[in-house]
C-alpha positions as CSV (number, residue, x, y, z in Angstrom):
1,X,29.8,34.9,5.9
2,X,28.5,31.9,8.2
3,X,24.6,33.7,8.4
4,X,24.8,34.4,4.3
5,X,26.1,30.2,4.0
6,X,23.5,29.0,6.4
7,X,20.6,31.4,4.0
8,X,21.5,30.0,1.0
9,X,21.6,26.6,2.7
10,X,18.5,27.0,3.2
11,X,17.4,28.3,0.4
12,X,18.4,25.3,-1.5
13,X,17.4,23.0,0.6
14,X,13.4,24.9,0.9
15,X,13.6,24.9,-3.4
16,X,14.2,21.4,-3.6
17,X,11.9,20.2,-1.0
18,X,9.3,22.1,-2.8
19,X,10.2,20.8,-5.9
20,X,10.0,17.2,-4.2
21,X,6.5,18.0,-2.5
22,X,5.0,19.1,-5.9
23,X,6.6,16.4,-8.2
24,X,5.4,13.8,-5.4
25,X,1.4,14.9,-4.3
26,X,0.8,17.4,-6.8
27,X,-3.1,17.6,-5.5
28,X,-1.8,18.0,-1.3
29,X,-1.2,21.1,0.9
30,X,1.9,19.0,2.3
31,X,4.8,20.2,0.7
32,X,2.6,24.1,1.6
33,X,2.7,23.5,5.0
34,X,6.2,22.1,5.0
35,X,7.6,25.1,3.7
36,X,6.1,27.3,6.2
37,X,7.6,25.7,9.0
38,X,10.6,26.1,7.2
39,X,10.4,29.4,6.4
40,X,9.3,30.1,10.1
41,X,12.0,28.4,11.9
42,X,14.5,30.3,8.9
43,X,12.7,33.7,10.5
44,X,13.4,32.6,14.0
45,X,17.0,31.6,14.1
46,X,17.4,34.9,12.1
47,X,15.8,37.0,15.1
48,X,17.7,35.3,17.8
49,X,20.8,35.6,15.8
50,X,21.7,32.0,15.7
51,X,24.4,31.6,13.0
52,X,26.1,29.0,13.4
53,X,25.2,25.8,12.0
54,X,27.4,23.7,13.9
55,X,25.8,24.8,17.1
56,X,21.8,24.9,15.7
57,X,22.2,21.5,14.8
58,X,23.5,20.4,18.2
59,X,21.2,22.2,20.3
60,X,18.3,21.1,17.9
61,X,18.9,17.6,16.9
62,X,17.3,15.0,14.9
63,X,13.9,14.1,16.5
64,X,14.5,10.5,17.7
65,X,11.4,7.7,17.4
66,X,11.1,4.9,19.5
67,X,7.8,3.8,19.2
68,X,5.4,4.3,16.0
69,X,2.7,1.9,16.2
70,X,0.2,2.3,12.7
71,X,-3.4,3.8,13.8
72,X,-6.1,1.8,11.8
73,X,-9.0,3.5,11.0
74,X,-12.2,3.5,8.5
75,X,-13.8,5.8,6.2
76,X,-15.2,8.7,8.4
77,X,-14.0,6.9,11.7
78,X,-11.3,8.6,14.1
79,X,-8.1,7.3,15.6
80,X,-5.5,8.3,18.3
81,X,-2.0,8.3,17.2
82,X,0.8,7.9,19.7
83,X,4.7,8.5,18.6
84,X,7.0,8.6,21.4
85,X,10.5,9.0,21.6
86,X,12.8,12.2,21.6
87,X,11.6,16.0,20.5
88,X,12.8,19.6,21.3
89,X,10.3,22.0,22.7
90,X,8.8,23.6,19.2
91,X,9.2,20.2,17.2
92,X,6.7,20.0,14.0
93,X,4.4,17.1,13.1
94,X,2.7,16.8,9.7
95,X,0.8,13.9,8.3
96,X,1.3,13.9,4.4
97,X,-2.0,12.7,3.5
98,X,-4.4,15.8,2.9
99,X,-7.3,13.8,4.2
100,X,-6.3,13.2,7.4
101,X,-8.0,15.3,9.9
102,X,-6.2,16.7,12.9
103,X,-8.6,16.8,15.5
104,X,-6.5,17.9,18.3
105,X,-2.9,17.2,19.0
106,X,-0.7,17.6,21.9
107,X,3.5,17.4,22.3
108,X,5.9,16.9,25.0
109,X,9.8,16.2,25.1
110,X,8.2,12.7,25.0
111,X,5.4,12.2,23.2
112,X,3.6,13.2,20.9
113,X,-0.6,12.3,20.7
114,X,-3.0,12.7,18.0
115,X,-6.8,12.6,17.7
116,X,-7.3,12.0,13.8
117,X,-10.0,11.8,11.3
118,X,-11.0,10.6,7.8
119,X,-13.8,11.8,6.0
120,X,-16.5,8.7,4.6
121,X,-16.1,7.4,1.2
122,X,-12.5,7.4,1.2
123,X,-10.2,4.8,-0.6
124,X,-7.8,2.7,1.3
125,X,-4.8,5.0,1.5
126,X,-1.9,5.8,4.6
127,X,-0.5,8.7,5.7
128,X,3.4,9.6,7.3
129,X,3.4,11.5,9.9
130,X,6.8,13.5,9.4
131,X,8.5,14.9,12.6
132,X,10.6,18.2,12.3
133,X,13.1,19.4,14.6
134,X,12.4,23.3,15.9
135,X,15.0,25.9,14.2
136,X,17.4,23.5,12.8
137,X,14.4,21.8,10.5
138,X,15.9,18.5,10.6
139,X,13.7,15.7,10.1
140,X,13.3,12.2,11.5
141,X,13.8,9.1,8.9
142,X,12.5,7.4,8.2
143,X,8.7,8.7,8.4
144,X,6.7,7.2,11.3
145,X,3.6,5.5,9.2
146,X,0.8,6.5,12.0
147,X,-2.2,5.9,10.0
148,X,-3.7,3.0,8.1
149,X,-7.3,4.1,6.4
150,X,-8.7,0.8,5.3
151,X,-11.7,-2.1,5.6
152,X,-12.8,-4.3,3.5
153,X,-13.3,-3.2,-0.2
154,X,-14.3,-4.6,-3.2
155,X,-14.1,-3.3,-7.4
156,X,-15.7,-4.5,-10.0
157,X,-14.4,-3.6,-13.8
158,X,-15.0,-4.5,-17.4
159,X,-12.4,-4.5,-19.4
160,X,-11.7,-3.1,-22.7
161,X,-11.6,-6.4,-24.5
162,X,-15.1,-7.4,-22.8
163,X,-13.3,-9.1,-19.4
164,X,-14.8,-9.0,-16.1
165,X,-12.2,-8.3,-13.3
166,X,-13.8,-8.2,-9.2
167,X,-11.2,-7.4,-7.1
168,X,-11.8,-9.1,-3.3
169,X,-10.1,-8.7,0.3
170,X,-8.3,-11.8,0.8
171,X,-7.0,-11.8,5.1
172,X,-6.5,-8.8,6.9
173,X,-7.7,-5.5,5.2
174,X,-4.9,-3.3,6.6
175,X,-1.3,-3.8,6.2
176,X,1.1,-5.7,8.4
177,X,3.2,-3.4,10.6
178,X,6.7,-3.1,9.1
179,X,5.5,-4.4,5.3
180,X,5.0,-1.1,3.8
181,X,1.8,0.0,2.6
182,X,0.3,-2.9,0.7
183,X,-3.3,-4.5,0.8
184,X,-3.8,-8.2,-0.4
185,X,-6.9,-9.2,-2.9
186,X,-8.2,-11.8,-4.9
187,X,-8.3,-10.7,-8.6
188,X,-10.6,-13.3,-10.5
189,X,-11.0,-12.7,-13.9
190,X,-14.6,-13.6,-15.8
191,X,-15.5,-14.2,-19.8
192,X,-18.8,-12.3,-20.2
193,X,-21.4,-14.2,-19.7
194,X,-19.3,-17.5,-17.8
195,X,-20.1,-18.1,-13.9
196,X,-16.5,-19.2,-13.1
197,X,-13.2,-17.3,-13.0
198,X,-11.6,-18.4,-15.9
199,X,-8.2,-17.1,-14.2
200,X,-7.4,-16.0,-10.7
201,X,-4.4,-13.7,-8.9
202,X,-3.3,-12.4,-5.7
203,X,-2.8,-8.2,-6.4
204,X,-0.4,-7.1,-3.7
205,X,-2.4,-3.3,-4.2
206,X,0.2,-0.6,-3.0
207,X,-2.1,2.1,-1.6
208,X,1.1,4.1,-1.1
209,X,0.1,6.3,-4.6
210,X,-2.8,7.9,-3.3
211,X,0.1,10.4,-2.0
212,X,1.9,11.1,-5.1
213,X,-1.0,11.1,-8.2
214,X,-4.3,9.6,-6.8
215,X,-4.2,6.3,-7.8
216,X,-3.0,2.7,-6.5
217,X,-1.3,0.4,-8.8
218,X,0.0,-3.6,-8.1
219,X,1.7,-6.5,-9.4
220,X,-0.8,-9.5,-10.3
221,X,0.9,-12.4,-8.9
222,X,-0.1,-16.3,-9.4
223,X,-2.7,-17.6,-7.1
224,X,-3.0,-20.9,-5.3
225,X,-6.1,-20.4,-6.1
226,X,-6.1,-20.5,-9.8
227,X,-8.6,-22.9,-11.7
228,X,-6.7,-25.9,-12.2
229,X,-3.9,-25.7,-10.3
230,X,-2.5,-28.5,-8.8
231,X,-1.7,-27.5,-5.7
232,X,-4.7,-26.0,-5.2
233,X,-6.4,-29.1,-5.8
234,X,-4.5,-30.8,-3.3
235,X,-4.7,-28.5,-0.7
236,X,-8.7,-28.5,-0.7
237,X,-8.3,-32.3,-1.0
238,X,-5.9,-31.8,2.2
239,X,-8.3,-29.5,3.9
240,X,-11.8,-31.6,3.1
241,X,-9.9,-34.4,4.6
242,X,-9.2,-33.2,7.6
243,X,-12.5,-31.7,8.4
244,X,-14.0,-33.2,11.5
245,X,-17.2,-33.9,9.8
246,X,-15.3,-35.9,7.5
247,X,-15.8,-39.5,8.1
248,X,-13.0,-41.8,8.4
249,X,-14.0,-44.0,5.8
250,X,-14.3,-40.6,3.2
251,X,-11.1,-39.0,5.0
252,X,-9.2,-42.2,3.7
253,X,-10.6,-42.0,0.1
254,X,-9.4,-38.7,0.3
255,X,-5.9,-39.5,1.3
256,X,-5.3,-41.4,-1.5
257,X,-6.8,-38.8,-3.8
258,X,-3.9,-36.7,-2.5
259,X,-1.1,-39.7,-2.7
260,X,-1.8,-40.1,-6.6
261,X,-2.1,-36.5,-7.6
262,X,1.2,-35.8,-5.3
263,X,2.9,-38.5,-7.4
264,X,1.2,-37.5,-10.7
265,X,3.1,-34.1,-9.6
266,X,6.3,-35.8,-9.3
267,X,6.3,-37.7,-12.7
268,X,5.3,-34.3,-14.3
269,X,8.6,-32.9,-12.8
270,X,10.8,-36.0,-13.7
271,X,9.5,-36.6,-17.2
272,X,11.1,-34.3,-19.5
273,X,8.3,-34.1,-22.0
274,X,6.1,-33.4,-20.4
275,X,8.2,-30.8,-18.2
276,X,7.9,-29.5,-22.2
277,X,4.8,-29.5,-22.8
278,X,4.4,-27.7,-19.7
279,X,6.5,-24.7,-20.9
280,X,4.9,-24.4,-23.9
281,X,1.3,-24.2,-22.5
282,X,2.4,-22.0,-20.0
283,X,4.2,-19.7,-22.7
284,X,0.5,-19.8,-24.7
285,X,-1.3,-18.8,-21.3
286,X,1.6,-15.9,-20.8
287,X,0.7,-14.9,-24.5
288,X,-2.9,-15.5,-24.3
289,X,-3.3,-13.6,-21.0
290,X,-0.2,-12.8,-18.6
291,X,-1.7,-9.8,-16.8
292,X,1.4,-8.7,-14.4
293,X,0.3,-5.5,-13.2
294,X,-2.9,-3.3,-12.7
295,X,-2.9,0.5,-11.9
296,X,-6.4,2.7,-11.2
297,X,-7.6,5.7,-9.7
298,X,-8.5,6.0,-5.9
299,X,-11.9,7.5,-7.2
300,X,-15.1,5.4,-6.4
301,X,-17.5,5.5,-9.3
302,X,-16.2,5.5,-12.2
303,X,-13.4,4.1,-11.6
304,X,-10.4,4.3,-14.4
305,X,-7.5,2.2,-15.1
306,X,-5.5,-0.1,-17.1
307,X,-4.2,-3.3,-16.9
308,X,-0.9,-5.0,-18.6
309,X,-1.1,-8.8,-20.0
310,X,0.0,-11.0,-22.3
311,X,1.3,-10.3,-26.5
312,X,-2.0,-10.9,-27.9
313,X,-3.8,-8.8,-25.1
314,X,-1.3,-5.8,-24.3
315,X,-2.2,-3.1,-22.4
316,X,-5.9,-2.3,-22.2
317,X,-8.0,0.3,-20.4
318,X,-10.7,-1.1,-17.1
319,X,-13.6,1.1,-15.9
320,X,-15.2,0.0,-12.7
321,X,-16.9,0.9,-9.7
322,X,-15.1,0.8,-5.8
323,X,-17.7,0.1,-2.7
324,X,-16.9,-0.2,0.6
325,X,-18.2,-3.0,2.7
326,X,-17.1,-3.3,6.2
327,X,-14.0,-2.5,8.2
């Protein structure tokens, strides 16, 4: 009765995992190779006779991590990857993204070490490594993230309505450690035929869909940066200032530039006509452009999206082009 519960246990458990790995990264072996260790480890406690659950689970416990530091690698560099923490003898290690290339791995109760590679050309993208107890199947959680492929990238699109959209690294090209797996860029937005942005966002690009449909997608977020922003002014006021080539004689021009346009910032806030005037350009801009969100394929040339703005833009296609230019 026990040996016929743990099967269909099982059973259930291998279907809907499958299910999961398909509905998740329908173009990666993951979920494949998943369900062989499965069915192995099913095969194995079924020749030594182990039956009861109780006693599997005990004697083949949830792998424990205690360190997981993210690898960061480029396109067609390698990478070692070192997890450490606690495994039974037999423990499975899987890194969910397809194009990460196990070059030779080793395990102990203790650690676990990976030589890893990426092919050239690749997108920014990450791969979990997921750790699997032997014969009991459990797994650690959350995932350890070992490996961060990134450098600095750049995309260029035209828009359906005629836009220009270049996409830029802005800081560190790999994600923090402990943030998830988001990149920061610069989205400035062009008329054809202008020189200058006529808008500008940060796009907090979550690289984490490469895994689950081949494609990244973001929110578009306001930018200090933006053309006429206030504080933006200020702060390159602020910054010009105190540059040591400034002179002290410009540095206290300068100063005062940054006194009046803080206090024409206060009476903004304080007069309420204006604070309405402010609304109701803001709610033209939203209608005139509010982009919020951009998604687009991990491919590199052509590159196929779309974008969602504002009521009088909606939701329009981009085409583009990806390069990569340095880690």
């Amino acid at each position: 009765m026990v040996n016929h519960q743990i099967s269909k246990w099982s059973a259930i458990v291998l279907s809907a995992l499958i299910v999961f790995g398909i509905a998740r990264a329908a173009n990666s072996h993951y979920a494949e190779r998943r369900s062989a260790f499965f069915e192995s480890q099913e095969a194995e406690r079924k020749k030594l006779g182990l039956t009861d659950w109780g006693q599997i689970k005990a004697k083949y416990p949830t792998p424990e991590v205690t360190l997981c530091h993210a690898a960061h690698v480029a396109p067609g560099g390698t990478a070692d990857v070192i997890v450490r923490g606690k495994f039974v003898p037999g423990s499975k290690f899987l890194f969910e993204n397809d194009a990460v290339e196990v070059l030779k791995e080793s395990a102990t109760t203790t650690e676990y070490h990976a030589t890893v590679k990426v092919p050239a050309g690749i997108g920014p993208g990450y791969s979990p490594l997921h750790i699997f107890a032997a014969m009991s199947g459990i797994e650690a959680s959350p995932p350890c993230p070992a490996v961060y492929i990134g450098g600095k990238y750049e995309w260029d699109f035209t828009t359906q309505n005629g836009w220009q959209i270049k996409l830029r690294p802005k800081g560190d090209p790999f994600p923090k450690d402990g943030s998830g797996p988001i990149t920061t860029y610069t989205a400035q937005f062009y008329r054809s035929g202008e020189a200058k942005p006529f808008e500008m966002r940060d796009l907090n690009l979550g690289i984490e869909g490469v895994l689950y449909g081949d494609s990244y997608g973001g929110q578009l977020l306001e930018s200090a940066d933006s053309p006429g922003n206030p504080q933006a002014n200020m702060e390159q006021l602020m910054k010009k200032a105190f540059d040591p080539s400034t002179s002290p004689e410009e540095r206290e021009k300068l100063m005062q530039k940054v006194a009046e346009a803080q206090q024409a910032m206060m009476a903004k806030m304080t007069d309420p006509k204006a604070l309405q005037q402010q609304q109701q350009e803001q709610m033209q801009k939203d209608a005139e452009f509010g982009c919020k969100s951009m998604t687009f394929n991990s491919s590199a040339d052509p590159v196929e999206g779309r974008i969602s703005c504002g009521q009088k833009v909606g939701t329009i296609a981009i085409k583009g082009t990806r390069r990569f230019v340095g880690p």
